[in-house]
C-alpha positions in Angstrom: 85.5 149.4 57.4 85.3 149.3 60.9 86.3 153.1 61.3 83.5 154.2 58.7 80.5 152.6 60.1 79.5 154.7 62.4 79.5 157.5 59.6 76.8 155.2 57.6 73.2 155.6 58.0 70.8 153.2 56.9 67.2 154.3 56.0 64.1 153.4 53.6 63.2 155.0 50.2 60.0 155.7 49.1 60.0 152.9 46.4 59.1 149.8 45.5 60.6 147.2 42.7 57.8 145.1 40.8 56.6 143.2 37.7 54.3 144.6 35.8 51.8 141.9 33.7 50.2 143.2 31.3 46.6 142.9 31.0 46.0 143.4 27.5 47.9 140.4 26.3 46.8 136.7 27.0 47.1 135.0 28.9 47.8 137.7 31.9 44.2 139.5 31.1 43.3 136.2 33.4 43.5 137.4 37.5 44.2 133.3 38.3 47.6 133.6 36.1 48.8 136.9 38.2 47.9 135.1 41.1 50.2 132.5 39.9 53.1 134.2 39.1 53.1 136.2 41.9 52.9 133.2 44.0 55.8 131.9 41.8 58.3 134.4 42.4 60.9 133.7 45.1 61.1 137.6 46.7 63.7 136.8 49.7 66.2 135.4 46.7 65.7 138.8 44.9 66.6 140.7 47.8 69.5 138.2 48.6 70.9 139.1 44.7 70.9 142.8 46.1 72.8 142.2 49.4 69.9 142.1 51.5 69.2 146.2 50.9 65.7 145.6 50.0 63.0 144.4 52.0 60.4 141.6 50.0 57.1 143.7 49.0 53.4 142.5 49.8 52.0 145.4 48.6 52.5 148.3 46.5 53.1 150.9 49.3 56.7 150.7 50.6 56.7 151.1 54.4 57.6 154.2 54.9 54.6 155.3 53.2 51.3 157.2 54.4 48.5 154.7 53.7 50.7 151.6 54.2 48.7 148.9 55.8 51.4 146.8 58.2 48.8 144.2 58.9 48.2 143.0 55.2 49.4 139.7 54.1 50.5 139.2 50.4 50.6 136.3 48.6 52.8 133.4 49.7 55.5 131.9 48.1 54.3 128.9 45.9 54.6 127.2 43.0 51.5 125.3 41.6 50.5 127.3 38.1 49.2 123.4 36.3 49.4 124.9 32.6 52.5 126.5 31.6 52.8 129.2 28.5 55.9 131.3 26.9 56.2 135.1 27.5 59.1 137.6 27.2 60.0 139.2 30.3 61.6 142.8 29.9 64.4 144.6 32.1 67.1 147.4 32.2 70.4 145.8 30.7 72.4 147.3 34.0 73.3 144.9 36.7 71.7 143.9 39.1 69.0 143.9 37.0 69.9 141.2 34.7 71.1 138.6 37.1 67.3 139.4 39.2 65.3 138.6 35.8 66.9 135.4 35.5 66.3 135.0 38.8 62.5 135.5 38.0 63.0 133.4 34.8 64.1 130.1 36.9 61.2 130.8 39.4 58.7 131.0 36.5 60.0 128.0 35.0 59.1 126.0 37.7 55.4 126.7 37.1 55.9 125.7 33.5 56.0 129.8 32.4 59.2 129.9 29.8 60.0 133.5 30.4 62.6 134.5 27.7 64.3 137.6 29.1 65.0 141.4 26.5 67.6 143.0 28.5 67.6 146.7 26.4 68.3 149.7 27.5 66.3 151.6 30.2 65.0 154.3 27.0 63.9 151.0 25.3 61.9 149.2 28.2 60.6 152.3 29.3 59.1 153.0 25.7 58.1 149.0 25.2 56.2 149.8 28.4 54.1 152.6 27.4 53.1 150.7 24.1 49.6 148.2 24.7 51.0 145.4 23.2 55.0 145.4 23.4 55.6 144.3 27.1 53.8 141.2 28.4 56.2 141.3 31.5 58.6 143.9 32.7 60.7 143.9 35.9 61.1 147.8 36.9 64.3 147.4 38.7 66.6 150.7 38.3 63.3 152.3 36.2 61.0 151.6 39.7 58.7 154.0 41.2 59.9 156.2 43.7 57.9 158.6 45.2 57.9 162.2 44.0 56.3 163.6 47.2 55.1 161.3 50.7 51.7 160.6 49.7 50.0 157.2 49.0 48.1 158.8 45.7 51.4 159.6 44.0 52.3 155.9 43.5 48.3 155.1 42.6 48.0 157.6 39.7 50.7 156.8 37.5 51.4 153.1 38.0 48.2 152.0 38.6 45.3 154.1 37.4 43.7 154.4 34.2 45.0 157.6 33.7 48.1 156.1 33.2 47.6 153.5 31.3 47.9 155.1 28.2 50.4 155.3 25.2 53.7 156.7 26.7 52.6 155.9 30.0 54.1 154.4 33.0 50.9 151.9 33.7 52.6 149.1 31.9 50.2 146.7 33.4 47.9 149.0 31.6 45.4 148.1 34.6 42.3 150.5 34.5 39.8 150.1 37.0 37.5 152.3 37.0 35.6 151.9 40.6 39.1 151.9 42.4 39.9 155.4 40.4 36.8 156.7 42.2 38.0 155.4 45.7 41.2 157.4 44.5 39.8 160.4 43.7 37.6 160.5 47.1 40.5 159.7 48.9 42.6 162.6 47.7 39.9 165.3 47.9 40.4 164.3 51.7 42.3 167.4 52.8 40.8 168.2 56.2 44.2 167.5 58.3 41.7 166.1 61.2 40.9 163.2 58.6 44.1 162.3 57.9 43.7 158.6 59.3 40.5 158.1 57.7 42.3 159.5 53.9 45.2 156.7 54.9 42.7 154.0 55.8 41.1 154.6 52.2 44.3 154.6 50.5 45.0 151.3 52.5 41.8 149.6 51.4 42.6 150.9 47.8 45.8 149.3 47.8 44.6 146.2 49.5 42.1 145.3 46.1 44.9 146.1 43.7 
């Protein structure tokens, strides 16, 4: 509507939709099959299925975000996985979700990965995800992490380090790596406000090896 538009505003939300893999089942304990499927997955048709209000991720930081490094390049669109393997991929049952994972499911088939999709209840993939062996693959639409306060370490600690990888958690990769949770921890005893830049710069690099 014509009239309305000028009472819309259009703006960025500290959040970012992603797949988890997790790394205690086979085969996604192996980096080169991560690598594979992220290259697999077509991101500018998953924003297209939303109406273009998303922009593609090539990192875990949204944009908007403290620590966000503008000059890193993700990985590239590409099929090319030469050995293909079944999985179950897990999302919210509430549209758009649904139509995104199958979506993902074509993409993946392409690489010879036969994906078969659990569309359950956000209570159900939420708990699947905090178990170590219920979710190989999960797409967090409508369940993904938004930010509960502007800082880079609140999407670190409970999405991606070992502190939250644990039953009930909300690690669902369960990825645990212990050198990076040091970086972490150094980075967010930075509280000096003059080292601001260098604590965003460490978050950056952080984020870069994940």
């Amino acid at each position: 509507d014509p009239e309305q538009k000028a009472r819309v505003v259009e703006g960025g939300q500290l959040q970012t939709g992603y797949i988890t893999m997790n790394v205690e089942i086979p085969p996604f304990d192996k980096k080169e099959v991560r690598q594979a499927v992220n290259m697999a997955i077509n991101k500018d048709r998953i924003v297209q299925i939303i109406n273009g209000r998303a922009v593609p991720a090539n990192q875990p930081l949204p944009p908007s975000m403290p620590g966000y490094d503008k000059e890193f390049v993700g990985y590239a669109y590409e099929a090319g996985f030469p050995d293909g393997f079944e999985t179950k991929l897990f999302v919210m049952n509430t549209d758009p979700n649904p139509r995104i994972a199958q979506a993902i499911q074509q993409d993946l088939s392409q690489i010879g990965i036969k994906a078969s999709i659990q569309s359950l209840a956000q209570a159900n993939v939420i708990a699947a995800g905090g178990e170590k062996d219920q979710a190989p693959m999960i797409w967090s639409g409508g369940m993904a992490w938004i930010a509960d306060f502007p800082d880079p370490s609140n999407f670190y600690g409970p999405i991606l380090g070992c502190a939250g990888a644990v039953q009930g958690g909300w690690n669902w990769s369960w990825y645990c790596n212990a050198d990076l949770d040091k970086m972490a921890a150094d980075a967010d005893s930075m509280t000096d406000p003059a080292k601001v830049a260098d604590r965003n710069r460490l978050w950056s690099e952080i984020y870069g090896k994940i």
